[in-house]
N, CA, C and O atoms as a Maestro MAE file, in Angstrom:
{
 s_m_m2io_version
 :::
 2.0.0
}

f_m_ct {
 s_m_title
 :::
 protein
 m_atom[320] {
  # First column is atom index #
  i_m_mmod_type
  r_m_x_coord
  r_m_y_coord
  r_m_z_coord
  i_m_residue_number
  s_m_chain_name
  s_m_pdb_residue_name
  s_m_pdb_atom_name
  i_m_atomic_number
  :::
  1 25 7.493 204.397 73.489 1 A "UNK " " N  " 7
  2 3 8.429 203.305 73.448 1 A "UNK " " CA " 6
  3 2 9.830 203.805 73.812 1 A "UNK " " C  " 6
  4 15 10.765 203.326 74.455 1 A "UNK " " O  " 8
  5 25 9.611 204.988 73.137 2 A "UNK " " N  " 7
  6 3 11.702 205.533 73.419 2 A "UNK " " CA " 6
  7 2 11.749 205.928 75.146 2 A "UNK " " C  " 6
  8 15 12.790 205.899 75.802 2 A "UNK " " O  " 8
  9 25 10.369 206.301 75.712 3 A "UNK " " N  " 7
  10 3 10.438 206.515 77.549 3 A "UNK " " CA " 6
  11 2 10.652 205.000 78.150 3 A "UNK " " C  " 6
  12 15 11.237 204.867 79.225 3 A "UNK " " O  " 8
  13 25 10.343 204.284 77.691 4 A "UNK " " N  " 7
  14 3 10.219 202.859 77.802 4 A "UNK " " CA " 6
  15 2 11.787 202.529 77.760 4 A "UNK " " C  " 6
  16 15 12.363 202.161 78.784 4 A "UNK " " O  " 8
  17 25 12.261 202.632 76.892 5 A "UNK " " N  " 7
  18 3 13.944 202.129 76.324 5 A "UNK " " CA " 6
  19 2 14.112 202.793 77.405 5 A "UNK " " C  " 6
  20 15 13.885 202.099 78.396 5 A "UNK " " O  " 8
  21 25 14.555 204.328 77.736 6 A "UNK " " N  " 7
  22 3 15.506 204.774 78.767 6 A "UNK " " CA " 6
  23 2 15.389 204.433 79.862 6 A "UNK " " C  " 6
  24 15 16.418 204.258 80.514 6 A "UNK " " O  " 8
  25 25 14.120 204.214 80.461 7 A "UNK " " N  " 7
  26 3 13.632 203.219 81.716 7 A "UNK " " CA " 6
  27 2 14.290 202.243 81.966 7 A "UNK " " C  " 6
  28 15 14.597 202.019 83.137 7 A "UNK " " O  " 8
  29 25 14.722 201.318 80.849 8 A "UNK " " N  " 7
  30 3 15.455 200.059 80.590 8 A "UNK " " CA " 6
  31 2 14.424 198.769 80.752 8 A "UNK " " C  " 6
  32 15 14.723 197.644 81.155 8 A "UNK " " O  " 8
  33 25 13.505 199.110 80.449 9 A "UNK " " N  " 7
  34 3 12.122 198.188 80.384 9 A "UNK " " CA " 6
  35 2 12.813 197.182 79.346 9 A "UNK " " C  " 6
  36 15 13.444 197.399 78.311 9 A "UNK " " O  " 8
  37 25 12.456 195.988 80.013 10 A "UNK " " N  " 7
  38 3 12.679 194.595 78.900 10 A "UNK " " CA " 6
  39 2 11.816 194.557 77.537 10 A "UNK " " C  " 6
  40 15 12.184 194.655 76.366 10 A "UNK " " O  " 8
  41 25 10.081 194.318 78.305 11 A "UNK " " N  " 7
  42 3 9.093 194.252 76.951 11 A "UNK " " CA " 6
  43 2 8.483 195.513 77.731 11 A "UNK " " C  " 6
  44 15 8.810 196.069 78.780 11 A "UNK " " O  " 8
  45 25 6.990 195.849 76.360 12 A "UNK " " N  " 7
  46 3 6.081 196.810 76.840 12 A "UNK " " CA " 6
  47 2 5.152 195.965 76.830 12 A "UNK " " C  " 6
  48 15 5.177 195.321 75.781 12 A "UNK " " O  " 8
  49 25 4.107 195.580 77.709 13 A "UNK " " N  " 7
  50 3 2.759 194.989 77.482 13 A "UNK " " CA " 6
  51 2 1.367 195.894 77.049 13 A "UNK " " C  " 6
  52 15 1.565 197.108 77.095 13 A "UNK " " O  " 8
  53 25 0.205 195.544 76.700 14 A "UNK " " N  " 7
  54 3 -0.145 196.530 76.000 14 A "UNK " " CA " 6
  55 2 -1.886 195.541 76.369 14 A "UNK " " C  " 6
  56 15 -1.625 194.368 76.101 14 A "UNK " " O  " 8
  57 25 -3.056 195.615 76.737 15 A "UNK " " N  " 7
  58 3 -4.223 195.162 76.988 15 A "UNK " " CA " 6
  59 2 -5.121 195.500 75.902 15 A "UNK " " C  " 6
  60 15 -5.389 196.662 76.204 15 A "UNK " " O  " 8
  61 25 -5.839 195.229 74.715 16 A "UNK " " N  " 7
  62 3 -6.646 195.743 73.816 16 A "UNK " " CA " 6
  63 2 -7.843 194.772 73.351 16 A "UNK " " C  " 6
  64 15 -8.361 193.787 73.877 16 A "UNK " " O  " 8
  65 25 -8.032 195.364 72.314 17 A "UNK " " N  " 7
  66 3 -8.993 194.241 71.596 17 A "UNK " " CA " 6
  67 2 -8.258 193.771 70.449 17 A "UNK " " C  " 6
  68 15 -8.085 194.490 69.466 17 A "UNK " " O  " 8
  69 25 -7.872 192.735 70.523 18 A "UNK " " N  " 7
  70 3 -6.422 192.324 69.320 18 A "UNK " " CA " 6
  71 2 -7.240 191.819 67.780 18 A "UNK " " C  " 6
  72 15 -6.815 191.922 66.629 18 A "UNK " " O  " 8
  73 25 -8.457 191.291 68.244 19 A "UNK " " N  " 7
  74 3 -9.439 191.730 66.629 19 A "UNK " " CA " 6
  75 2 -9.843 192.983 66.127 19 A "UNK " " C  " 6
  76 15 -10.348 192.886 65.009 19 A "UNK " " O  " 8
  77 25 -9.802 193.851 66.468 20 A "UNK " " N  " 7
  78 3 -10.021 195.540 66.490 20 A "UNK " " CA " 6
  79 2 -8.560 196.276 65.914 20 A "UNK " " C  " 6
  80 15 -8.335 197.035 64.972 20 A "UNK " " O  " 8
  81 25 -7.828 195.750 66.809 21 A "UNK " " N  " 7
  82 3 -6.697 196.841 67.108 21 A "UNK " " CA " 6
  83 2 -4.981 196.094 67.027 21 A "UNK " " C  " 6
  84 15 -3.875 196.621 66.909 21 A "UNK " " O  " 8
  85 25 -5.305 195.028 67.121 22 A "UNK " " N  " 7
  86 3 -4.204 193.957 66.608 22 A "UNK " " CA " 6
  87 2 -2.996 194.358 65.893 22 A "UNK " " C  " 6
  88 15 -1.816 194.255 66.227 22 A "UNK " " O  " 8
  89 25 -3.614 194.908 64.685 23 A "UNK " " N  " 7
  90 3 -2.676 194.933 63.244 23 A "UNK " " CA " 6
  91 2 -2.288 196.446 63.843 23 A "UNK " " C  " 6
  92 15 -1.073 196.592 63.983 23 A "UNK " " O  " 8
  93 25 -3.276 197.836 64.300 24 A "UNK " " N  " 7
  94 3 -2.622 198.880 63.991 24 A "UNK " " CA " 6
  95 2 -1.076 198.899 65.273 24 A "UNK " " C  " 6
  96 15 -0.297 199.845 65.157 24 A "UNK " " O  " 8
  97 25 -0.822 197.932 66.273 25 A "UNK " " N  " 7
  98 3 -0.250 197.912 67.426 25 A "UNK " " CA " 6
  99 2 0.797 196.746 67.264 25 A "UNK " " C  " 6
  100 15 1.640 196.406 68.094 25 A "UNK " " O  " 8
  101 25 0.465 195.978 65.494 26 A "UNK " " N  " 7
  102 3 1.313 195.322 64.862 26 A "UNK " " CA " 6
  103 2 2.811 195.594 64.344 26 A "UNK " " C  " 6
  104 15 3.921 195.063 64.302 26 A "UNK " " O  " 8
  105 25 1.961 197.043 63.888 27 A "UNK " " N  " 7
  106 3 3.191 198.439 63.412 27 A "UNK " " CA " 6
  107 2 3.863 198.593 64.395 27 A "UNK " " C  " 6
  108 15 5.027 198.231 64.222 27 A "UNK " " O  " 8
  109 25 3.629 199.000 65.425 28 A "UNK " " N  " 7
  110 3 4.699 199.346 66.431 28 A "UNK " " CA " 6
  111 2 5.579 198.144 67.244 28 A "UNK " " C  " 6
  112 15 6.499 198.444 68.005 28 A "UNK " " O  " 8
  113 25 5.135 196.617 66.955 29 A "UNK " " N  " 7
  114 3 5.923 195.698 67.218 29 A "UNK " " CA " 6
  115 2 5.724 195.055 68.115 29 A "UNK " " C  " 6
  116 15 6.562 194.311 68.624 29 A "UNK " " O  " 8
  117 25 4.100 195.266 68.655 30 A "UNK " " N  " 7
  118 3 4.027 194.369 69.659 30 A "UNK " " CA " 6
  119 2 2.643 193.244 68.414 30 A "UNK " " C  " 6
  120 15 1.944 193.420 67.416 30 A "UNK " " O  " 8
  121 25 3.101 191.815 69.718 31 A "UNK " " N  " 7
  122 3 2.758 190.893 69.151 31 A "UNK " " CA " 6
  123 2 1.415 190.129 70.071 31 A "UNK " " C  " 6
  124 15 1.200 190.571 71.200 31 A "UNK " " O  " 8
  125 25 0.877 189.420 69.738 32 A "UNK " " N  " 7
  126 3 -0.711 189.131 70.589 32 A "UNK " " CA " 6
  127 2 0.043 187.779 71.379 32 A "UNK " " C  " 6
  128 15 0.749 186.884 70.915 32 A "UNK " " O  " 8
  129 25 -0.295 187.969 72.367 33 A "UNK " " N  " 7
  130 3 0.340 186.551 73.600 33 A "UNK " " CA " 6
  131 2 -0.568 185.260 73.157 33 A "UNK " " C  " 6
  132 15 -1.792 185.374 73.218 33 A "UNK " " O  " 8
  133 25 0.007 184.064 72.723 34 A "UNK " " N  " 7
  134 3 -0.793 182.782 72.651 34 A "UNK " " CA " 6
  135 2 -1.617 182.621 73.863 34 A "UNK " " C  " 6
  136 15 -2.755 182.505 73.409 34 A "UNK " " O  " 8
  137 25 -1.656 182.580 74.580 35 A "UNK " " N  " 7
  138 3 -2.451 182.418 76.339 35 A "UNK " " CA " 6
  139 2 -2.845 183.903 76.673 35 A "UNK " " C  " 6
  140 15 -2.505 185.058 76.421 35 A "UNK " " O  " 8
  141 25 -3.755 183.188 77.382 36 A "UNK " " N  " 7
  142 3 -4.241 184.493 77.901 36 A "UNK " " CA " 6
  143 2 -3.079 184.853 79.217 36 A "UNK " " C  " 6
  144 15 -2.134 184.123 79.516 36 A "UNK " " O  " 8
  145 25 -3.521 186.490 80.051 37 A "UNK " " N  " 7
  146 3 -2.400 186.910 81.025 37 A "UNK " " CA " 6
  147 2 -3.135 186.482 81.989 37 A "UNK " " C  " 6
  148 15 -4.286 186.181 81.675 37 A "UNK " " O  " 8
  149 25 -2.838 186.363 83.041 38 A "UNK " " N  " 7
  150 3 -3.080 186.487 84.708 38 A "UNK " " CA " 6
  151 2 -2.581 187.429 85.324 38 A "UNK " " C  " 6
  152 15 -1.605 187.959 84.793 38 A "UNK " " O  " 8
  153 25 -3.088 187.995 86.712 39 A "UNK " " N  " 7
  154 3 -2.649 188.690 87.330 39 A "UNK " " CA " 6
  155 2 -3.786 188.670 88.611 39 A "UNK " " C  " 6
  156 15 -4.977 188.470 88.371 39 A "UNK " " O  " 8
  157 25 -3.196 188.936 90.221 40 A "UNK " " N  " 7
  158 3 -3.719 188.794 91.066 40 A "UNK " " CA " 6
  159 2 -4.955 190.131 91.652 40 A "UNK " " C  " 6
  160 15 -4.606 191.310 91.596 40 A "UNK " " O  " 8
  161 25 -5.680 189.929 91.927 41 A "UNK " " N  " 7
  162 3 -6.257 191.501 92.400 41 A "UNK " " CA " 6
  163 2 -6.442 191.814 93.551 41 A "UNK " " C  " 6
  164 15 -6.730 190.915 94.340 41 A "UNK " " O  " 8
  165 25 -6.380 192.624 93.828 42 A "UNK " " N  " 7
  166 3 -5.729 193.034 95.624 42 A "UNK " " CA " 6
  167 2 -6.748 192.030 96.824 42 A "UNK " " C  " 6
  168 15 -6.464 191.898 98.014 42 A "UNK " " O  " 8
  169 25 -7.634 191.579 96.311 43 A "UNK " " N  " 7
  170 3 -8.363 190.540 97.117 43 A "UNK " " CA " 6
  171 2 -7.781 189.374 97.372 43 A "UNK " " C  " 6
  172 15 -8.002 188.715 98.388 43 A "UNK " " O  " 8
  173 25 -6.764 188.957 96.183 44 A "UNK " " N  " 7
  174 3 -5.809 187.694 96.451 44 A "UNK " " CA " 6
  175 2 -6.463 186.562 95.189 44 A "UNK " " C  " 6
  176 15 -6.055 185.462 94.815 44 A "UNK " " O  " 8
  177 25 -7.906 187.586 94.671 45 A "UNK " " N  " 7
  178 3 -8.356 186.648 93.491 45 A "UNK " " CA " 6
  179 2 -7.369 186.265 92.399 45 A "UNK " " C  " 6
  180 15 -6.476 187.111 92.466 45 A "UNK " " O  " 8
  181 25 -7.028 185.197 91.192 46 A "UNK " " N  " 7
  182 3 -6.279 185.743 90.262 46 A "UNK " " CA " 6
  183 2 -7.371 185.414 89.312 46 A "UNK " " C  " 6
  184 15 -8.195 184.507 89.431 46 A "UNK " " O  " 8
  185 25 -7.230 186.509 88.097 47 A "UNK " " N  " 7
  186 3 -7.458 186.731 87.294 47 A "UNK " " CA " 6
  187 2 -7.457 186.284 86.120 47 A "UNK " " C  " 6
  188 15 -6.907 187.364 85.902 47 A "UNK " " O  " 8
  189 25 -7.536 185.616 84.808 48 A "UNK " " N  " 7
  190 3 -7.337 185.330 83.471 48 A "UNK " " CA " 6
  191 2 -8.148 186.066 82.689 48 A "UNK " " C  " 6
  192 15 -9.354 186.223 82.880 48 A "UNK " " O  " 8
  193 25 -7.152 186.777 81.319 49 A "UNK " " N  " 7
  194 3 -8.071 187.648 80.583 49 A "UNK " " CA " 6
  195 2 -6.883 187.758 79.279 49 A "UNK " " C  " 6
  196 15 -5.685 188.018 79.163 49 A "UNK " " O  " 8
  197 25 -8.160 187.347 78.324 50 A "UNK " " N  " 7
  198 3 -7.234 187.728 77.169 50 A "UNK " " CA " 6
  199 2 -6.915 189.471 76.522 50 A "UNK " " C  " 6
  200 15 -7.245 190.545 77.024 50 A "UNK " " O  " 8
  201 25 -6.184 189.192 75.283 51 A "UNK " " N  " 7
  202 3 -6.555 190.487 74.491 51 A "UNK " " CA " 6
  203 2 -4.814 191.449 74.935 51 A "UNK " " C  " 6
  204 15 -4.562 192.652 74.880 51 A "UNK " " O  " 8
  205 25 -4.236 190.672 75.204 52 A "UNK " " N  " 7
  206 3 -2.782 190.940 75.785 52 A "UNK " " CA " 6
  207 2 -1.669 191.003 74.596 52 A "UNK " " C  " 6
  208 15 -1.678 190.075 73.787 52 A "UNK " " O  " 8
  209 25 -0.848 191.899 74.467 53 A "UNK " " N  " 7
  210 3 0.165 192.062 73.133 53 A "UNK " " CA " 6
  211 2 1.371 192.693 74.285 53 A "UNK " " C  " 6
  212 15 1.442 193.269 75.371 53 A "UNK " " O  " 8
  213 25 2.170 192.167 73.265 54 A "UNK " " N  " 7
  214 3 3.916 192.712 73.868 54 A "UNK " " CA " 6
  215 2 4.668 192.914 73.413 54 A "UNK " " C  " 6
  216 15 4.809 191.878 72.763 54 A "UNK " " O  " 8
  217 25 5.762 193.771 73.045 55 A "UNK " " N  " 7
  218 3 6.549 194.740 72.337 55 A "UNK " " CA " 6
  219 2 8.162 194.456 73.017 55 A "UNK " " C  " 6
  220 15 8.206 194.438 74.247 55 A "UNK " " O  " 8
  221 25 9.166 194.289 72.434 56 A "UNK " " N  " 7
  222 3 10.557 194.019 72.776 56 A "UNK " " CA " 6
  223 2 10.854 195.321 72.945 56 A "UNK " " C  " 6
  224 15 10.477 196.125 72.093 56 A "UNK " " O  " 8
  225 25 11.561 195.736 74.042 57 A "UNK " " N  " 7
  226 3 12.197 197.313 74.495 57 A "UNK " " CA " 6
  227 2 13.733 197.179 74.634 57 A "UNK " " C  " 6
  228 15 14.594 197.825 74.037 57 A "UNK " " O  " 8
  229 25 13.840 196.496 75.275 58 A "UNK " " N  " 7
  230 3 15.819 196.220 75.987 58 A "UNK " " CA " 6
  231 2 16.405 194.766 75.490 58 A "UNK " " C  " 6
  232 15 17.540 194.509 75.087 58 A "UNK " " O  " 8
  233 25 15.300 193.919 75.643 59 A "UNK " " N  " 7
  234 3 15.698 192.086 75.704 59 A "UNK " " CA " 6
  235 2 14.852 191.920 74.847 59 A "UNK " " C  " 6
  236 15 13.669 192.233 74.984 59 A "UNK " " O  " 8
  237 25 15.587 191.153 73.365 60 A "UNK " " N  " 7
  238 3 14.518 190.347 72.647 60 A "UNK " " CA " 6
  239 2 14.324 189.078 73.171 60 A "UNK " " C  " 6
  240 15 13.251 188.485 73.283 60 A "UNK " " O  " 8
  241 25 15.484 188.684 73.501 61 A "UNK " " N  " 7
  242 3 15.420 187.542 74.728 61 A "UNK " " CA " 6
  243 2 13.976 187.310 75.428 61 A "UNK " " C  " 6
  244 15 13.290 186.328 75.148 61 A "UNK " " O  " 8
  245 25 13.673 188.053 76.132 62 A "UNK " " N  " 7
  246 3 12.474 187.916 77.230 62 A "UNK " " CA " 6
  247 2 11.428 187.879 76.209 62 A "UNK " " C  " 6
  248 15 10.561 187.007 76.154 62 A "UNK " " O  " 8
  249 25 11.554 188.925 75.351 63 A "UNK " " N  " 7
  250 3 9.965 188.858 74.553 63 A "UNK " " CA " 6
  251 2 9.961 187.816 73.818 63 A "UNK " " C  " 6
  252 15 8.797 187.417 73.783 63 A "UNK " " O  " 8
  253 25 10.781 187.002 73.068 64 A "UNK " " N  " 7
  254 3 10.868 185.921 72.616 64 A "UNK " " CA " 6
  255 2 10.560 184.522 73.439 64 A "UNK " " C  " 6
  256 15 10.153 183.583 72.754 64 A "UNK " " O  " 8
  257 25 10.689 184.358 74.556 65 A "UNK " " N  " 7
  258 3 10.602 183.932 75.860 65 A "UNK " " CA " 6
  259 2 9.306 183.642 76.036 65 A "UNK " " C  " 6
  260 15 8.774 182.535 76.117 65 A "UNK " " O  " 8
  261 25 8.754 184.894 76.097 66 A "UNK " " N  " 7
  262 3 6.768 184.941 76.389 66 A "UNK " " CA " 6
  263 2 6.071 184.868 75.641 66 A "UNK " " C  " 6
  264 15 4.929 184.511 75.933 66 A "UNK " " O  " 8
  265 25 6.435 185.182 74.265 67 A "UNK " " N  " 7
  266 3 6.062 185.272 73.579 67 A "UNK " " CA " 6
  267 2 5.723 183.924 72.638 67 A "UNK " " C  " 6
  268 15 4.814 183.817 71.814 67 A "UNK " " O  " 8
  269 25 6.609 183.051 72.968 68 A "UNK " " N  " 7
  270 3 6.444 181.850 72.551 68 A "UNK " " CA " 6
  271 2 6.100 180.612 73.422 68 A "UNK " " C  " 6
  272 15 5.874 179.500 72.944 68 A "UNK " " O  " 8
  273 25 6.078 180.975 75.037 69 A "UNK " " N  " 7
  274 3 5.613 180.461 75.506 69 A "UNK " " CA " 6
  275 2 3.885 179.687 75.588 69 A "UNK " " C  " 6
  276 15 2.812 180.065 75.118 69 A "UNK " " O  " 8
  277 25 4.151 178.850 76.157 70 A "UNK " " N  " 7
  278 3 2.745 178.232 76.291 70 A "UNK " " CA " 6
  279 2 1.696 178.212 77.728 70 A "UNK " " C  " 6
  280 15 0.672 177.572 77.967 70 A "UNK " " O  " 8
  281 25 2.379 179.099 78.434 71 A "UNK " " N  " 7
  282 3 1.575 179.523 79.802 71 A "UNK " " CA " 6
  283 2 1.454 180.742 80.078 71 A "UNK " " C  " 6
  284 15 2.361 181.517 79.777 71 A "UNK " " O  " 8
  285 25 0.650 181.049 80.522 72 A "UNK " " N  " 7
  286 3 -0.298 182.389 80.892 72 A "UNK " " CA " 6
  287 2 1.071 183.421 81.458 72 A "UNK " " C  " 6
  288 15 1.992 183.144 82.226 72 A "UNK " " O  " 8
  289 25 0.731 184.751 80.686 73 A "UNK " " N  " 7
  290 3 1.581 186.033 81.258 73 A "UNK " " CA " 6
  291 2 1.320 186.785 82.426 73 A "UNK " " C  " 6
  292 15 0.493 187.693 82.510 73 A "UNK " " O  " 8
  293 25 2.161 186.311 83.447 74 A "UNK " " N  " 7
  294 3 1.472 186.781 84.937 74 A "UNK " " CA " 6
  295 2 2.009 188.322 85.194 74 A "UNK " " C  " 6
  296 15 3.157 188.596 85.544 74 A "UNK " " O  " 8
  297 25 1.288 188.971 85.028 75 A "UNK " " N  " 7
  298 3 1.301 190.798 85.218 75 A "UNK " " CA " 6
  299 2 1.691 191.050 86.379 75 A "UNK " " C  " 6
  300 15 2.197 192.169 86.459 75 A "UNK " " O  " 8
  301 25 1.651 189.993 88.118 76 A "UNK " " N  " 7
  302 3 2.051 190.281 89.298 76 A "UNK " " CA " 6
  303 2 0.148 190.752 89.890 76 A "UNK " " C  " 6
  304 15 -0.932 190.201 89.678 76 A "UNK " " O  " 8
  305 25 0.602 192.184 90.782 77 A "UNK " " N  " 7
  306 3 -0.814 191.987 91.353 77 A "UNK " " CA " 6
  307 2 -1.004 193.330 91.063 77 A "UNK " " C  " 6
  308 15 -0.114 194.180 91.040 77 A "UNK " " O  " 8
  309 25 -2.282 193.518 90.822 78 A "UNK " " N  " 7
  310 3 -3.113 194.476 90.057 78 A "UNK " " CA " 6
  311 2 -3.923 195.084 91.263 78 A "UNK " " C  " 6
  312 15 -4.252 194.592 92.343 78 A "UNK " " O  " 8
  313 25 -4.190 196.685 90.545 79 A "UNK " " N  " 7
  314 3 -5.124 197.310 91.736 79 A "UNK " " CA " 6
  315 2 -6.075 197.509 91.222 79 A "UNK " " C  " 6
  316 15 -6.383 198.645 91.580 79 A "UNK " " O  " 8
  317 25 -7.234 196.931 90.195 80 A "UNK " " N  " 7
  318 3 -7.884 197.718 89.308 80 A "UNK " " CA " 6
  319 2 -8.891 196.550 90.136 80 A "UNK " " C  " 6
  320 15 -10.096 196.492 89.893 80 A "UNK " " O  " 8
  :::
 }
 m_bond[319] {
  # First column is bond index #
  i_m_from
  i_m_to
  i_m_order
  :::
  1 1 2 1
  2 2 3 1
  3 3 4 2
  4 3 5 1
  5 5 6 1
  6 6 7 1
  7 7 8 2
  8 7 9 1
  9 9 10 1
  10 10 11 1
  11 11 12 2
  12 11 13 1
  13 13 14 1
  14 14 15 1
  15 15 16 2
  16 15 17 1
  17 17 18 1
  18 18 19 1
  19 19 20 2
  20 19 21 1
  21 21 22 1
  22 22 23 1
  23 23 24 2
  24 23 25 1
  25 25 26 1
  26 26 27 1
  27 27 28 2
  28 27 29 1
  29 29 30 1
  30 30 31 1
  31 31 32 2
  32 31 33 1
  33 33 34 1
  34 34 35 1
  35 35 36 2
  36 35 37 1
  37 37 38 1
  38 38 39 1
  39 39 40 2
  40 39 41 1
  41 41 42 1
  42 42 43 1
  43 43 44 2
  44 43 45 1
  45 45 46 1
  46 46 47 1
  47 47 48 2
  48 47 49 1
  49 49 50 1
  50 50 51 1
  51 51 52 2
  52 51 53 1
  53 53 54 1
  54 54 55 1
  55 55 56 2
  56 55 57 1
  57 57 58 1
  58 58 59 1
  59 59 60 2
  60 59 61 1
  61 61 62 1
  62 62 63 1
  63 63 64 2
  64 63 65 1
  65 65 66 1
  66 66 67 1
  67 67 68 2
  68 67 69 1
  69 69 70 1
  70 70 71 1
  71 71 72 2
  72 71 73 1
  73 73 74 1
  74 74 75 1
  75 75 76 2
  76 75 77 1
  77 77 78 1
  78 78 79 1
  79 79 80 2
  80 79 81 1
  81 81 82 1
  82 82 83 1
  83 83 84 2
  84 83 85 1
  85 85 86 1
  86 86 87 1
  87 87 88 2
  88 87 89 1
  89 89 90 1
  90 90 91 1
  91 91 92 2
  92 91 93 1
  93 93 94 1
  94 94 95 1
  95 95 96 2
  96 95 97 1
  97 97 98 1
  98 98 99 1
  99 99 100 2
  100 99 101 1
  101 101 102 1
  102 102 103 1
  103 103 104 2
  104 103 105 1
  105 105 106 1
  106 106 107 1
  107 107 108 2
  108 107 109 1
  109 109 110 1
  110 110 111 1
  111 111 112 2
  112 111 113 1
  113 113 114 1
  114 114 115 1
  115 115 116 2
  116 115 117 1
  117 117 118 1
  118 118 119 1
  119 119 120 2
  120 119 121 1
  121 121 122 1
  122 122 123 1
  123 123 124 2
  124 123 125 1
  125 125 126 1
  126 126 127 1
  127 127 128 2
  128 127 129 1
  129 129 130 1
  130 130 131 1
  131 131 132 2
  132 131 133 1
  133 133 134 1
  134 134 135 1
  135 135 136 2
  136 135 137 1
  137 137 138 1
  138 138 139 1
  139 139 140 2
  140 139 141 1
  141 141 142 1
  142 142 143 1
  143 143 144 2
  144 143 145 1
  145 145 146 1
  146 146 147 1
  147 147 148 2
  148 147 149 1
  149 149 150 1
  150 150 151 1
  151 151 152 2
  152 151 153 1
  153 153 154 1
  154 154 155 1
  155 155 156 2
  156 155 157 1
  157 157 158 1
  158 158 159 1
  159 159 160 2
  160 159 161 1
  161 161 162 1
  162 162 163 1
  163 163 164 2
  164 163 165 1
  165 165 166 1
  166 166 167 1
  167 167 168 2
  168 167 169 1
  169 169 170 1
  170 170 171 1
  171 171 172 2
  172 171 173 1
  173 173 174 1
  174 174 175 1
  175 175 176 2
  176 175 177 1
  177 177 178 1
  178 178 179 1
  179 179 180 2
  180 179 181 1
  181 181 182 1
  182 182 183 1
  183 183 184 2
  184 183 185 1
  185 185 186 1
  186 186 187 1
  187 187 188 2
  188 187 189 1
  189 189 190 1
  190 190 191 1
  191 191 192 2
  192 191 193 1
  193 193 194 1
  194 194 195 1
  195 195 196 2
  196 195 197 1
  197 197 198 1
  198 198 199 1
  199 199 200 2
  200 199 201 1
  201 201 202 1
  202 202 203 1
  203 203 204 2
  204 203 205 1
  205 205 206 1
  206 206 207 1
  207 207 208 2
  208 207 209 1
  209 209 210 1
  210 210 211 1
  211 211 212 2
  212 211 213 1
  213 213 214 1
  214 214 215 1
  215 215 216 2
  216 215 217 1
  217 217 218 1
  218 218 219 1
  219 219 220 2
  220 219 221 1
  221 221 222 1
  222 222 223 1
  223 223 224 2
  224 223 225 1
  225 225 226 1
  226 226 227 1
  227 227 228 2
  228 227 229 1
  229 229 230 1
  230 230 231 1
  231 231 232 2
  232 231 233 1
  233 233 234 1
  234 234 235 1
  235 235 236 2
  236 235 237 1
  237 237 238 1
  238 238 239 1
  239 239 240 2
  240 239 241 1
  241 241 242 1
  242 242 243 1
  243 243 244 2
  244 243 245 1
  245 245 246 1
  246 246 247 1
  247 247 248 2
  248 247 249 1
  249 249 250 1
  250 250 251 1
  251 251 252 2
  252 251 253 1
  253 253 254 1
  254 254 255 1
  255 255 256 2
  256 255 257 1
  257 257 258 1
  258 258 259 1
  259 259 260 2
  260 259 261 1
  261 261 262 1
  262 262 263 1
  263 263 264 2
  264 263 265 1
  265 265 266 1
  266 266 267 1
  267 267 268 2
  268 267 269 1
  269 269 270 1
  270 270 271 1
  271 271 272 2
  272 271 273 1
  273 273 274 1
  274 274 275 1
  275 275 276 2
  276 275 277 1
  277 277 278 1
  278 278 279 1
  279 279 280 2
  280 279 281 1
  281 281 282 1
  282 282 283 1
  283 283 284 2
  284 283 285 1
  285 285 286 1
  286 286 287 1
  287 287 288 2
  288 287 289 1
  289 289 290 1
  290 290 291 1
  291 291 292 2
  292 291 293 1
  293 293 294 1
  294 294 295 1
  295 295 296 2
  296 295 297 1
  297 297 298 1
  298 298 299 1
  299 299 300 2
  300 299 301 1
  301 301 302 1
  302 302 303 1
  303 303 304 2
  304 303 305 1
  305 305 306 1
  306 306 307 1
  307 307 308 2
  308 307 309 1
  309 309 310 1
  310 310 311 1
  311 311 312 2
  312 311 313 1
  313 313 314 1
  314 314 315 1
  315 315 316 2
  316 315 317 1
  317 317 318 1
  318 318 319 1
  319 319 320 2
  :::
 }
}
């Protein structure tokens, strides 16, 4: 998180199993996204997938933002 701060990263996003692993990733301050994320995959498919948490780094602003939002967290485009 502190490589994160000097970066000047807004939030950290974080992909897990948030029934599993939720609470221990609770401690460190990230929170489980109401919606699931999106993100495109180099085919041009997009994606929806839950299990997404996010952590305030620079802007509580932004994480407050997404965090309370009601539409899907778009990650941009993915190579996986």
């Amino acid at each position: 998180m502190e490589k994160l701060k000097d970066a000047d990263c807004d939030v950290a996003y974080l992909c897990t199993d948030t029934n599993k692993l939720g609470k221990l990733y609770g401690f460190a301050g990230f929170q489980k996204l109401k919606e699931k994320y999106t993100y495109l995959g180099r085919s041009g498919k997009r994606y929806y997938d839950g299990g997404g948490m996010i952590a305030p780094i620079a802007s509580s602003e932004i994480f407050q933002k997404i965090v309370n939002s009601n539409e899907s967290f778009d990650l941009g485009v993915g190579d996986w």
